[in-house]
C-alpha positions in Angstrom: 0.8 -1.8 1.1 -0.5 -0.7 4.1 -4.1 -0.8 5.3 -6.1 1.0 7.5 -8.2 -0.5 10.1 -11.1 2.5 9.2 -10.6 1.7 5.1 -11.1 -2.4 5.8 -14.0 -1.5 8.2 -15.6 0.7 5.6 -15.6 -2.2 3.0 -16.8 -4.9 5.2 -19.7 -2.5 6.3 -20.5 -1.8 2.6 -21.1 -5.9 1.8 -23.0 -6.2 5.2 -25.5 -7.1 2.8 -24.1 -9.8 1.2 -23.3 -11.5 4.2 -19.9 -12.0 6.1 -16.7 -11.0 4.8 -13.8 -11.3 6.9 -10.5 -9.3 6.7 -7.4 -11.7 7.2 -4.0 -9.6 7.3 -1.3 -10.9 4.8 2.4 -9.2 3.6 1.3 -5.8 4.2 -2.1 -6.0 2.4 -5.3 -7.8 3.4 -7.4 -10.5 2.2 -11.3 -9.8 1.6 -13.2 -13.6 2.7 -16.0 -15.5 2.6 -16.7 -18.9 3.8 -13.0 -19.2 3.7 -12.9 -18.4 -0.1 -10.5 -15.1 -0.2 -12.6 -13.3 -3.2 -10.8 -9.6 -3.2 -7.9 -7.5 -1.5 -7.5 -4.5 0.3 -3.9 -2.9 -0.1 -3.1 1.0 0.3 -6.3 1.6 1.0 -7.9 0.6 -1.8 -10.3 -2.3 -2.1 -9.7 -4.9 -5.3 -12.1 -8.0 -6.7 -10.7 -10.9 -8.6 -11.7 -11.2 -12.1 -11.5 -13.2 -15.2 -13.2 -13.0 -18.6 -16.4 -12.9 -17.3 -16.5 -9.9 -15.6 -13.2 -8.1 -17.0 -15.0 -5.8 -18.9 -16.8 -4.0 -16.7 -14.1 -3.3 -14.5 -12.5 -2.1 -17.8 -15.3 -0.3 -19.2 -15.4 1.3 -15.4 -11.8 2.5 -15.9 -10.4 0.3 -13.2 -6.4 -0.4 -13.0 -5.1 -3.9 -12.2 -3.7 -4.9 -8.5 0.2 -4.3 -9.0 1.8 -5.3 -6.1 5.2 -3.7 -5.7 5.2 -1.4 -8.4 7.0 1.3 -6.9 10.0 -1.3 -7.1 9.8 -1.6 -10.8 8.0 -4.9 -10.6 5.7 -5.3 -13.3 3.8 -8.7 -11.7 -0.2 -8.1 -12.7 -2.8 -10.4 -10.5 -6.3 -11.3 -11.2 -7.6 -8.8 -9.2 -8.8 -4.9 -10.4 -10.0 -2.1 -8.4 -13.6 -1.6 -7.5 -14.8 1.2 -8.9 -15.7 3.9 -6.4 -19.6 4.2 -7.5 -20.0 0.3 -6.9 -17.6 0.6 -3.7 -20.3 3.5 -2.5 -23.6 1.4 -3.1 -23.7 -2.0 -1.1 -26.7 -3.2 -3.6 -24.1 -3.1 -6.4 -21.5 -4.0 -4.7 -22.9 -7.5 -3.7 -23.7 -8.1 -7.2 -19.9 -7.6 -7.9 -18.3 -9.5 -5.1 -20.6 -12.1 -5.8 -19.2 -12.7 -9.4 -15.7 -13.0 -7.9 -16.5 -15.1 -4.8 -17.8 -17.8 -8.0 -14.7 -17.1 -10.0 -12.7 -18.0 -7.0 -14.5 -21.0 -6.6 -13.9 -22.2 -10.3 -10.4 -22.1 -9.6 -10.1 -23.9 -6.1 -9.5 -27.4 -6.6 -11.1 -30.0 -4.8 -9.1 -32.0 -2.6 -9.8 -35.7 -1.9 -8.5 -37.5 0.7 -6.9 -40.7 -0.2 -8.7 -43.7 0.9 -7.3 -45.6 3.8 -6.6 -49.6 3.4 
């Protein structure tokens, strides 16, 4: 799952107008961030966004393909994450609209943790 430094700077050029995205490094892949929220993945080069049902179909009806980590190794483990499709990974406008859809689904699913109260 290796990832180029010229493929992760293309992608975080392309949601310059979103505003930052950072690229943290992580078993062989990459994590795409935002205010510390890791929304989508880089890995072989090619950029994924998290979904769930609120956006799945149009990463379906764009003929997108799951994030299947390991599948050369006969592993069949699917993640919540689908390929951007190369016309939205091409225009930022479009782009932003679609990273912002998974930054929120990523937040839905972050817990909030409380710090117990001290006696």
């Amino acid at each position: 799952m290796a990832v180029s430094d010229d493929f992760s700077d293309y992608v975080v050029d392309q949601l310059r107008l979103w505003g930052p995205v950072s690229v943290r490094r992580m078993f062989g892949g990459a994590g795409l961030y935002r205010d510390d929220r890791m929304f989508g993945l880089i890995a072989d080069d090619v950029a994924y966004l998290k979904l769930d049902d609120s956006n799945r179909e149009d990463f379906v009806t764009a003929g997108s393909s799951p994030f299947t980590p390991y599948a050369e190794k006969g592993m069949t483990t699917v993640m919540s994450y689908y390929e951007i499709p190369p016309e939205v990974l091409e225009n930022p406008a479009e782009l932003s609209k679609w990273a912002q859809r998974s930054f929120e689904i990523q937040g839905k699913e972050r817990p909030v943790r409380r710090r117990a109260k001290q006696a």
